[in-house]
MDAnalysis code that builds the backbone (N, CA, C; Angstrom):
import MDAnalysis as mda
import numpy as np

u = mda.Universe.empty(510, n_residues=170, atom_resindex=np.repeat(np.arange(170), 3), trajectory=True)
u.add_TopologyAttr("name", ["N", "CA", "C"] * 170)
u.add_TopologyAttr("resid", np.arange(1, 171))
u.add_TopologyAttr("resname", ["UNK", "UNK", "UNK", "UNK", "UNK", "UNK", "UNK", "UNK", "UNK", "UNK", "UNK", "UNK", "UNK", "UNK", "UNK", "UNK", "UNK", "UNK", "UNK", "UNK", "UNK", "UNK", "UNK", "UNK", "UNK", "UNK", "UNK", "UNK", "UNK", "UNK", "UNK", "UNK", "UNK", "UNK", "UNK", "UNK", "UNK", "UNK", "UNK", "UNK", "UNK", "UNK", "UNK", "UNK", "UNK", "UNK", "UNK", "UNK", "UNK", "UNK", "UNK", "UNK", "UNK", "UNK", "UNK", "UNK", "UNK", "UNK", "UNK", "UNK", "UNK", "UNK", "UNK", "UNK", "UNK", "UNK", "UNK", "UNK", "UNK", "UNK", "UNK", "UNK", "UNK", "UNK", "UNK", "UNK", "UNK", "UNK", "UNK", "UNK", "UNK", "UNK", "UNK", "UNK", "UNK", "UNK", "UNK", "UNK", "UNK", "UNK", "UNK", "UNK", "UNK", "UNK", "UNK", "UNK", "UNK", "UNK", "UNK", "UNK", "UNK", "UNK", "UNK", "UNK", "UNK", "UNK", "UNK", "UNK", "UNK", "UNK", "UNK", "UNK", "UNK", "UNK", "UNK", "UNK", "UNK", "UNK", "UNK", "UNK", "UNK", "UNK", "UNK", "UNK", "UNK", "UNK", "UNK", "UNK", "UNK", "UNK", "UNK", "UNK", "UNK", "UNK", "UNK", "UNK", "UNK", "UNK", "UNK", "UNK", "UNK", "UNK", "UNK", "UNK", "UNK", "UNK", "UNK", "UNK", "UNK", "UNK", "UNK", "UNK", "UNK", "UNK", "UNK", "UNK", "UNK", "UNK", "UNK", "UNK", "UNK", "UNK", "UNK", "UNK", "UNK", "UNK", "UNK", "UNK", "UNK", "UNK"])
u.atoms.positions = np.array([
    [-19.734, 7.855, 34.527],
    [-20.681, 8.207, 33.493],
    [-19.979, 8.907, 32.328],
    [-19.165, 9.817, 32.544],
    [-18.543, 10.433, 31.535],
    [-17.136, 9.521, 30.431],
    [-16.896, 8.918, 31.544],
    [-16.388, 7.657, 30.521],
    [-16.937, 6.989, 29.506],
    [-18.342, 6.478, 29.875],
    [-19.117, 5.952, 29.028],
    [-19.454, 6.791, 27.776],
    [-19.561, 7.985, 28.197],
    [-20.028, 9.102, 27.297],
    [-18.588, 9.172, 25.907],
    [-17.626, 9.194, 26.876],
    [-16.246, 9.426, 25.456],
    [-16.262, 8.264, 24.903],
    [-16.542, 6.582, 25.835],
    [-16.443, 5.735, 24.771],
    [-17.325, 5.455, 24.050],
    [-18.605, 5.974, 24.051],
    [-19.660, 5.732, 22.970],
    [-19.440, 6.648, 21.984],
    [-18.748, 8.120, 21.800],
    [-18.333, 8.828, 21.128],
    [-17.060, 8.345, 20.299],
    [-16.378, 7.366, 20.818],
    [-14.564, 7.116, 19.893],
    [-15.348, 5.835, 19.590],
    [-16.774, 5.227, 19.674],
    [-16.983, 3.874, 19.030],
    [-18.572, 4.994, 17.700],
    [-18.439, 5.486, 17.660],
    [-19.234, 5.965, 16.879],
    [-18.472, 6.601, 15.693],
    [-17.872, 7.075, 16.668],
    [-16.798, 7.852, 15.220],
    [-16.092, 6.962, 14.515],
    [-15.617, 5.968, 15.080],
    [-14.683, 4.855, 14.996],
    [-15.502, 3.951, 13.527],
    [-16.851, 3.527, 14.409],
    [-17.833, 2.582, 13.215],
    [-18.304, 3.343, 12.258],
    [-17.827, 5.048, 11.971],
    [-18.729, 5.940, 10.998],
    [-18.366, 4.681, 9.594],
    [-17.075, 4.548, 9.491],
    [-16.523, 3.857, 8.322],
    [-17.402, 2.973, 7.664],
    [-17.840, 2.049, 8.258],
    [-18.750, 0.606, 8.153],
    [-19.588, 1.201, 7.301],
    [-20.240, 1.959, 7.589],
    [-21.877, 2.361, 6.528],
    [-21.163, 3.213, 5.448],
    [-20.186, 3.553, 5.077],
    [-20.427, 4.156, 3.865],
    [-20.037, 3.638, 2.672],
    [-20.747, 4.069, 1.371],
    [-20.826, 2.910, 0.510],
    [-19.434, 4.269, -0.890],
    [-19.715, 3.191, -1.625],
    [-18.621, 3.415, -2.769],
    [-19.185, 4.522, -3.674],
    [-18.454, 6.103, -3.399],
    [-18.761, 7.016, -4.306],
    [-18.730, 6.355, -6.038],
    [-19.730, 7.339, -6.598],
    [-19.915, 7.054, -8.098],
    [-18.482, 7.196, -8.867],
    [-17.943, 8.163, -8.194],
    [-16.200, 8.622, -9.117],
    [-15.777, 7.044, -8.879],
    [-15.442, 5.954, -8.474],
    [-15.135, 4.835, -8.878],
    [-15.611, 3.365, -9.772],
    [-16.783, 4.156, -10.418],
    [-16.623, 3.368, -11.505],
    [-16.326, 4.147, -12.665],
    [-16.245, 2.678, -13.747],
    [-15.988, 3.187, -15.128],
    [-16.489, 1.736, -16.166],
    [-16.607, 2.461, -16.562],
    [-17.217, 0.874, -17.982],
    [-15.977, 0.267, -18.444],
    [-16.782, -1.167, -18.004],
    [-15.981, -2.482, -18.783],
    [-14.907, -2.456, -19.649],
    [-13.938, -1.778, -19.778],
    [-13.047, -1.885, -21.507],
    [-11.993, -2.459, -20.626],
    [-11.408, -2.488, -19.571],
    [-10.077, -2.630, -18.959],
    [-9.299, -3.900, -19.448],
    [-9.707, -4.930, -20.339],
    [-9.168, -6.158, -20.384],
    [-7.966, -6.521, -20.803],
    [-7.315, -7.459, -20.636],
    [-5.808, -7.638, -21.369],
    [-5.649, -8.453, -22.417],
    [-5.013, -8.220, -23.004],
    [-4.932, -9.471, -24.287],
    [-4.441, -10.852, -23.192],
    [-4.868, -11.459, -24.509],
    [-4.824, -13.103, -23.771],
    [-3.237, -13.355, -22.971],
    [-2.004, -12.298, -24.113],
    [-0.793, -12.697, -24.037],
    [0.238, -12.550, -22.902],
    [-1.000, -11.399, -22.087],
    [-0.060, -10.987, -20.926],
    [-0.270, -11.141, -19.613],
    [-1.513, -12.325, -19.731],
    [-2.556, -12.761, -18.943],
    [-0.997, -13.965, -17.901],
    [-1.052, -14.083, -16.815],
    [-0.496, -14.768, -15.529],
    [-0.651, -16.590, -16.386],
    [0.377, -16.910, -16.264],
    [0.212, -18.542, -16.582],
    [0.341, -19.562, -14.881],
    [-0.004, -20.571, -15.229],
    [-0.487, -21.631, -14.250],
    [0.707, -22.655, -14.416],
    [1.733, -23.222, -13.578],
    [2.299, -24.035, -13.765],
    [2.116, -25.265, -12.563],
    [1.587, -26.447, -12.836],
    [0.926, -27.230, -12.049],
    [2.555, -28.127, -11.659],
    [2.847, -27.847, -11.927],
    [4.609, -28.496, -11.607],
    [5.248, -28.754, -9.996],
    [5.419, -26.572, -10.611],
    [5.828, -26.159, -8.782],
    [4.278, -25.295, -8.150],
    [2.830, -25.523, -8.826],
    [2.002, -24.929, -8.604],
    [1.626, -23.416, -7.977],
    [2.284, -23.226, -9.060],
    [2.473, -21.377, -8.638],
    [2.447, -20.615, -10.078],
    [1.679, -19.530, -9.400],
    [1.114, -18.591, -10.936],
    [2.314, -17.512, -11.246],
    [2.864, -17.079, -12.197],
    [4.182, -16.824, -12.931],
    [3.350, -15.652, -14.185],
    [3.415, -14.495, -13.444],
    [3.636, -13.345, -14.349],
    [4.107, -13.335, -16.310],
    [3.145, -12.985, -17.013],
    [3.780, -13.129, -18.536],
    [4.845, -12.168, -18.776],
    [5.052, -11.097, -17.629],
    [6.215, -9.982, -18.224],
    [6.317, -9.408, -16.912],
    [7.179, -8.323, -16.849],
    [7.725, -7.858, -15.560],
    [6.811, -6.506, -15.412],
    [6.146, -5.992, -16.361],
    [5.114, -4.676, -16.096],
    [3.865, -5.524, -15.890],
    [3.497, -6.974, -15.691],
    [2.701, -7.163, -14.730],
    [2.471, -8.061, -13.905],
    [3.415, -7.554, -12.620],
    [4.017, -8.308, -12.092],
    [4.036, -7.116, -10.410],
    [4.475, -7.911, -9.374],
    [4.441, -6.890, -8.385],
    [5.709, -5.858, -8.407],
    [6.515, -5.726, -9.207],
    [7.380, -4.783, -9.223],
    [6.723, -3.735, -9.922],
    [5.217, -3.513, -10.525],
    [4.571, -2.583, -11.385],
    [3.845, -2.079, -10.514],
    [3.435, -2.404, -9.109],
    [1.966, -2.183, -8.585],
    [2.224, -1.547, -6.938],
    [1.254, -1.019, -6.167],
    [1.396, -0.005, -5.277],
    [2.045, -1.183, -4.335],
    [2.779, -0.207, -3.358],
    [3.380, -1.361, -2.506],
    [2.408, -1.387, -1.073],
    [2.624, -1.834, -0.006],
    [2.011, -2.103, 0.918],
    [1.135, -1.021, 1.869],
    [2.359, 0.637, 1.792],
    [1.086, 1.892, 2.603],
    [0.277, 1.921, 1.883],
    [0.319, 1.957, -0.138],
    [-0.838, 2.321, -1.066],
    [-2.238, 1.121, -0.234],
    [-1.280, 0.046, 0.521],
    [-2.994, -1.053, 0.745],
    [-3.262, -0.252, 1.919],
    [-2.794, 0.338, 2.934],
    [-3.510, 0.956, 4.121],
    [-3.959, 2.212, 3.549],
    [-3.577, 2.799, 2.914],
    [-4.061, 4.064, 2.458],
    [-5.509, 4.023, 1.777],
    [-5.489, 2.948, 0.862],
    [-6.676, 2.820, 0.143],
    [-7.623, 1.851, 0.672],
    [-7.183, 0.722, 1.946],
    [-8.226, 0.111, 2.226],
    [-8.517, -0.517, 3.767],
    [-6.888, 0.284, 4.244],
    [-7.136, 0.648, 5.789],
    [-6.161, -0.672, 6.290],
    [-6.446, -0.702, 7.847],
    [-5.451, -1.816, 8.444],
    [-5.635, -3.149, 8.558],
    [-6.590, -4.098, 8.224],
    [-7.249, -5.188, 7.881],
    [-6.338, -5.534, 6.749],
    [-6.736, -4.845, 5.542],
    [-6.045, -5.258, 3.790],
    [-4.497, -5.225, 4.350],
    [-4.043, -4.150, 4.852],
    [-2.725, -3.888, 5.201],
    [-2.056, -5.305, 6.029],
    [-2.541, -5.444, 7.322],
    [-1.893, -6.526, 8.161],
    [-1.966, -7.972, 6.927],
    [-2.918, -8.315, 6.933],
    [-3.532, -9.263, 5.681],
    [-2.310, -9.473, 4.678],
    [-2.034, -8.266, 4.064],
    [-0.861, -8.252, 2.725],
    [0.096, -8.430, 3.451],
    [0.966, -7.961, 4.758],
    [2.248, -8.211, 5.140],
    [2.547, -9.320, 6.012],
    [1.579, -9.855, 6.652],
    [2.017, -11.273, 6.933],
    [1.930, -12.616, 5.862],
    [1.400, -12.285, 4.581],
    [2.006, -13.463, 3.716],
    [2.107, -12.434, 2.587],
    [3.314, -12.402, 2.100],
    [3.342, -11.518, 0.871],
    [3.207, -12.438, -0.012],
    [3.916, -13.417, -0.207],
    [3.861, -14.379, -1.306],
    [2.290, -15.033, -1.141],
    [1.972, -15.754, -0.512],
    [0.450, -15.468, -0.622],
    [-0.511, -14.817, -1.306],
    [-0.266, -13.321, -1.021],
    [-0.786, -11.577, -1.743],
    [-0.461, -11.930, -3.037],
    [0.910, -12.043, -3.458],
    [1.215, -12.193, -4.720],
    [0.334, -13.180, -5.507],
    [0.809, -14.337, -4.826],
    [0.028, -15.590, -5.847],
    [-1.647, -15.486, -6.369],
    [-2.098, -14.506, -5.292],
    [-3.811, -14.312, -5.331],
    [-4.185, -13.499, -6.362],
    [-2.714, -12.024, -6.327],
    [-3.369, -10.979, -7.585],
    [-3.343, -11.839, -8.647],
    [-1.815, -12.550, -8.622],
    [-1.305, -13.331, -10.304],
    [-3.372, -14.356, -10.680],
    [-3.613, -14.786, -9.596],
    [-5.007, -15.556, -9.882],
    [-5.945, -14.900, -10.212],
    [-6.102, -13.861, -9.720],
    [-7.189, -13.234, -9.770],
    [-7.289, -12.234, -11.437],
    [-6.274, -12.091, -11.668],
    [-5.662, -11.419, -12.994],
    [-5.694, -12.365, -13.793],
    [-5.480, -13.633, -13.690],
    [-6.085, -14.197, -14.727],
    [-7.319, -14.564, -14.687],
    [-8.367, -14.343, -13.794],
    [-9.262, -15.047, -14.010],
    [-10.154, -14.148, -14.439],
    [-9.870, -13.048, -13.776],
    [-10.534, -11.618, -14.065],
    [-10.382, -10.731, -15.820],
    [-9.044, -11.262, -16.276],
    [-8.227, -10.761, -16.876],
    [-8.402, -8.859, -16.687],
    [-7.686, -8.787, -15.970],
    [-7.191, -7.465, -15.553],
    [-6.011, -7.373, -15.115],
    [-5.686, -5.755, -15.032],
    [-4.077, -5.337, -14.759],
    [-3.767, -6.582, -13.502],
    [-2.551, -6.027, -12.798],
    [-1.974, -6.680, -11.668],
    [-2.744, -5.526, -10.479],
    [-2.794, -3.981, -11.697],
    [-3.055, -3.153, -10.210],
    [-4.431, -3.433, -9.886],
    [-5.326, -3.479, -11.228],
    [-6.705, -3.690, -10.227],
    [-6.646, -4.883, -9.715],
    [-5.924, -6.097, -9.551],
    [-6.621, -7.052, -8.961],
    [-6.043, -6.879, -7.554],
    [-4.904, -5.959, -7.463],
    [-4.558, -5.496, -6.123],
    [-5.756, -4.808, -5.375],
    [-6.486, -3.890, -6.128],
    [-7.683, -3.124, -5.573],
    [-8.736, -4.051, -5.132],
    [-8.960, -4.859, -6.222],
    [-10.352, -5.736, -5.767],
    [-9.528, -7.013, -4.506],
    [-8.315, -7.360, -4.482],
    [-8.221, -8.043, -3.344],
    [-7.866, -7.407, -2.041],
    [-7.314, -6.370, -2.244],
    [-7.475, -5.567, -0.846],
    [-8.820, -5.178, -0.152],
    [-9.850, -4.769, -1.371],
    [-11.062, -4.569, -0.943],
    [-11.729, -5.520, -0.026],
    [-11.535, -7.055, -0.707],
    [-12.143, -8.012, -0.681],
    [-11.876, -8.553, 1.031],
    [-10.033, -8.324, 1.178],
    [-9.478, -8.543, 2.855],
    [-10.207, -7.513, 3.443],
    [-10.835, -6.496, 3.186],
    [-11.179, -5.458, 3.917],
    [-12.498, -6.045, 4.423],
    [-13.061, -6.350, 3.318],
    [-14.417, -6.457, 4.240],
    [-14.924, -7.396, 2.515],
    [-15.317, -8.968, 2.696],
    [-15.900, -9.523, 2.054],
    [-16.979, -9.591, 1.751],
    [-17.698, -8.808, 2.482],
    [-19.591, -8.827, 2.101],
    [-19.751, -7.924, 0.768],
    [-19.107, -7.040, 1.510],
    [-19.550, -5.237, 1.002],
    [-18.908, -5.714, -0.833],
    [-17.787, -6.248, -1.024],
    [-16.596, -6.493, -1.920],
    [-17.972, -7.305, -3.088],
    [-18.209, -8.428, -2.380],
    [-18.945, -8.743, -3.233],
    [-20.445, -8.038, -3.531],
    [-20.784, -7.448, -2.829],
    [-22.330, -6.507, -3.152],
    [-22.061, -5.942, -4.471],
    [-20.353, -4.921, -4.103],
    [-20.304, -3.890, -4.647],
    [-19.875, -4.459, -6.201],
    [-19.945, -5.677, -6.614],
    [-19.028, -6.428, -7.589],
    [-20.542, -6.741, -8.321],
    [-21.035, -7.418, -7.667],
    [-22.522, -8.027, -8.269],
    [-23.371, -7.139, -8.876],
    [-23.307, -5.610, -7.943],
    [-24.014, -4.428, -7.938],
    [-22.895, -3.920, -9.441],
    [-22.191, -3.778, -9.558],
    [-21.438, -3.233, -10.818],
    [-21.806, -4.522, -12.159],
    [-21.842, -5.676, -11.691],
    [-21.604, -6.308, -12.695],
    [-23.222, -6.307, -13.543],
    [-23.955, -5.705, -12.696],
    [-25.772, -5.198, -13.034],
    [-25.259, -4.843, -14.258],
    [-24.948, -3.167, -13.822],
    [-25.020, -2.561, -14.351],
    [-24.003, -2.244, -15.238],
    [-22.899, -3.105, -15.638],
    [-21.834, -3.449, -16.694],
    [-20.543, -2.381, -16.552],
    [-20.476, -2.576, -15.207],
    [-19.495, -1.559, -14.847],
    [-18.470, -2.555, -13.894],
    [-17.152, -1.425, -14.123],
    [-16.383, -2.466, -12.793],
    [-15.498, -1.012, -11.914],
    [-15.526, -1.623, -10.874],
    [-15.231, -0.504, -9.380],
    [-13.907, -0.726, -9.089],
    [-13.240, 0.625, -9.813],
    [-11.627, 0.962, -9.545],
    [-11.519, 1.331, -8.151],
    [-10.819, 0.775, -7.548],
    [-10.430, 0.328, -5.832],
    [-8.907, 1.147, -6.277],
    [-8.082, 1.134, -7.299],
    [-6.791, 1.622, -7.390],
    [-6.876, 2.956, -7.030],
    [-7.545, 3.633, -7.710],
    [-7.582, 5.381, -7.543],
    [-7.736, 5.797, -6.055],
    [-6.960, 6.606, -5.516],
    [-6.145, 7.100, -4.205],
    [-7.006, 8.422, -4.562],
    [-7.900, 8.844, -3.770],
    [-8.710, 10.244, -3.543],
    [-8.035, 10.374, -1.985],
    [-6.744, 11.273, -2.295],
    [-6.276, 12.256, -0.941],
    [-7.369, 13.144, -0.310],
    [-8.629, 12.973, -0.379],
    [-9.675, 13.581, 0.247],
    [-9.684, 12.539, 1.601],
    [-10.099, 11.937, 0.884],
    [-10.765, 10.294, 2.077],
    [-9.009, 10.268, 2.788],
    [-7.988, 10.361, 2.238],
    [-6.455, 9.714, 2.541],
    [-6.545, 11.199, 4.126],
    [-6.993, 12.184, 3.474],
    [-6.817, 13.282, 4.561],
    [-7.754, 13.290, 5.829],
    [-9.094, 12.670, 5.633],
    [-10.092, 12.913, 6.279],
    [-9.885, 11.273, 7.290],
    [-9.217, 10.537, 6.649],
    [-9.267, 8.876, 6.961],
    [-7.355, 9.415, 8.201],
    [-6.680, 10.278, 8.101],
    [-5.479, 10.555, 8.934],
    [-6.068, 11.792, 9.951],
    [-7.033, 12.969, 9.412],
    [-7.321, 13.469, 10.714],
    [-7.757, 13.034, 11.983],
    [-8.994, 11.834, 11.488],
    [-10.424, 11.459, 12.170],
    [-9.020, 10.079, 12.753],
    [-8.309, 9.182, 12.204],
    [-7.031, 8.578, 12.942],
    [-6.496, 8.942, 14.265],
    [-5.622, 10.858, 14.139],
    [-5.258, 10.887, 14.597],
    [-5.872, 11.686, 16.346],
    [-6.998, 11.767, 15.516],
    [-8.123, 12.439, 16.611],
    [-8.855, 11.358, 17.095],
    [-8.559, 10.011, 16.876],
    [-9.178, 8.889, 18.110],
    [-7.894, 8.545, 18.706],
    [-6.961, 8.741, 18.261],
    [-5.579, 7.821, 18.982],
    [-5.516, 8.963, 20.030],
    [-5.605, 10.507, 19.942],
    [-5.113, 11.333, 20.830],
    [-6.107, 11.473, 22.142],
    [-7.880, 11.078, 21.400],
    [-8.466, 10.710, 22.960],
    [-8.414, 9.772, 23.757],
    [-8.353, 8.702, 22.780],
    [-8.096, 7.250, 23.596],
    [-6.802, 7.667, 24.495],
    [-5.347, 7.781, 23.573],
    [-4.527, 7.680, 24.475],
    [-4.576, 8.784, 26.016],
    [-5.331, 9.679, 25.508],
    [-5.648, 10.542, 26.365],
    [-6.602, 10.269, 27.953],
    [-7.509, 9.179, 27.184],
    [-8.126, 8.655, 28.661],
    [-7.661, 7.636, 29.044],
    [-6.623, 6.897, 28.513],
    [-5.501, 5.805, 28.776],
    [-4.780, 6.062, 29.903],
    [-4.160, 7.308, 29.694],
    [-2.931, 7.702, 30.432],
    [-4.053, 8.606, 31.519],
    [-4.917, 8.976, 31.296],
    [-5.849, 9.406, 32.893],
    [-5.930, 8.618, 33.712],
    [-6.576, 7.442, 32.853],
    [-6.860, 6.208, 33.627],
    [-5.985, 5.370, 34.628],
    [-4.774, 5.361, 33.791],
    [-3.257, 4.833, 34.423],
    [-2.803, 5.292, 35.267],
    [-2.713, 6.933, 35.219],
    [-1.692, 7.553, 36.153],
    [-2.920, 7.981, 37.220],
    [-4.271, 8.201, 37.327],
    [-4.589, 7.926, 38.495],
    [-5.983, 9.325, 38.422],
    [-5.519, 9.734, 37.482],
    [-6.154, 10.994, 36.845],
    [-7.624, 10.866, 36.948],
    [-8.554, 9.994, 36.709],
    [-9.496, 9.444, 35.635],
    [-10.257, 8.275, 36.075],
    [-11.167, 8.169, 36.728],
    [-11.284, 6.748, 37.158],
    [-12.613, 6.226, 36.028],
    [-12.634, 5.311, 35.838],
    [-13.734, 4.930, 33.981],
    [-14.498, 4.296, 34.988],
])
């Protein structure tokens, strides 16, 4: 019985994430756009999208912890088993969007994170003529998202190793 009890507790705490929606501090009104000139070109040749300059380009933009940090281990695994993939999607999405390289990093990490919510929260901004910076890193959530981490890994592993060594029967 008491097993049941810790694992309905590390699956509650665990799913708190799922329901919460996108504080107001991440939007900002529409101005972000790029001139036409620095916008990602299309070459149907070797069919691959090709950066207009090297500041926007992935040598400008957060590297792979900034995607677990800001959108957890989903966006993260997602970005490091095809990087070139990752790449080719911001270069698309930046042009289609015309935005930086970094937000289209934000809105496609979002998007690997969880596709429903990505588009609600897109449709829901595009109402109201706003667009939802995913880039901005609030070390609040970065602190509260590594305590509440390291305080399920230490019970789990904790009734793991009960369980194993003989301690603990579930």
């Amino acid at each position: 019985m008491r097993s049941l009890q810790l694992f309905c507790v590390a699956f509650w705490v665990a799913s708190t994430t799922a329901f919460t929606t996108t504080p107001q501090s991440q939007f900002h009104i529409a101005s972000s756009a790029l001139s036409m000139a620095k916008l990602p070109t299309y070459d149907k040749k070797i069919e691959r999208w090709s950066p207009a300059s090297e500041e926007e380009s992935a040598a400008n933009a957060y590297d792979a912890i900034g995607t677990l940090l800001r959108q957890g281990p989903k966006a993260y695994f997602t970005r490091v088993s095809d990087a070139d993939l990752y790449d080719q999607a911001c270069l698309k999405f930046m042009a289609q969007e015309k935005c930086s390289y970094q937000m289209a990093q934000g809105n496609l990490d979002r998007m690997n994170e969880n596709m429903q919510d990505w588009m609600f929260e897109r449709m829901e901004a595009e109402k109201k003529g706003r667009k939802i910076d995913y880039v901005k890193l609030d070390m609040k959530d970065v602190t509260l998202t590594v305590v509440w981490g390291g305080f399920i890994t230490l019970v789990l592993g904790r009734v793991l190793f009960l369980y194993f060594t003989g301690g603990y029967d579930i």
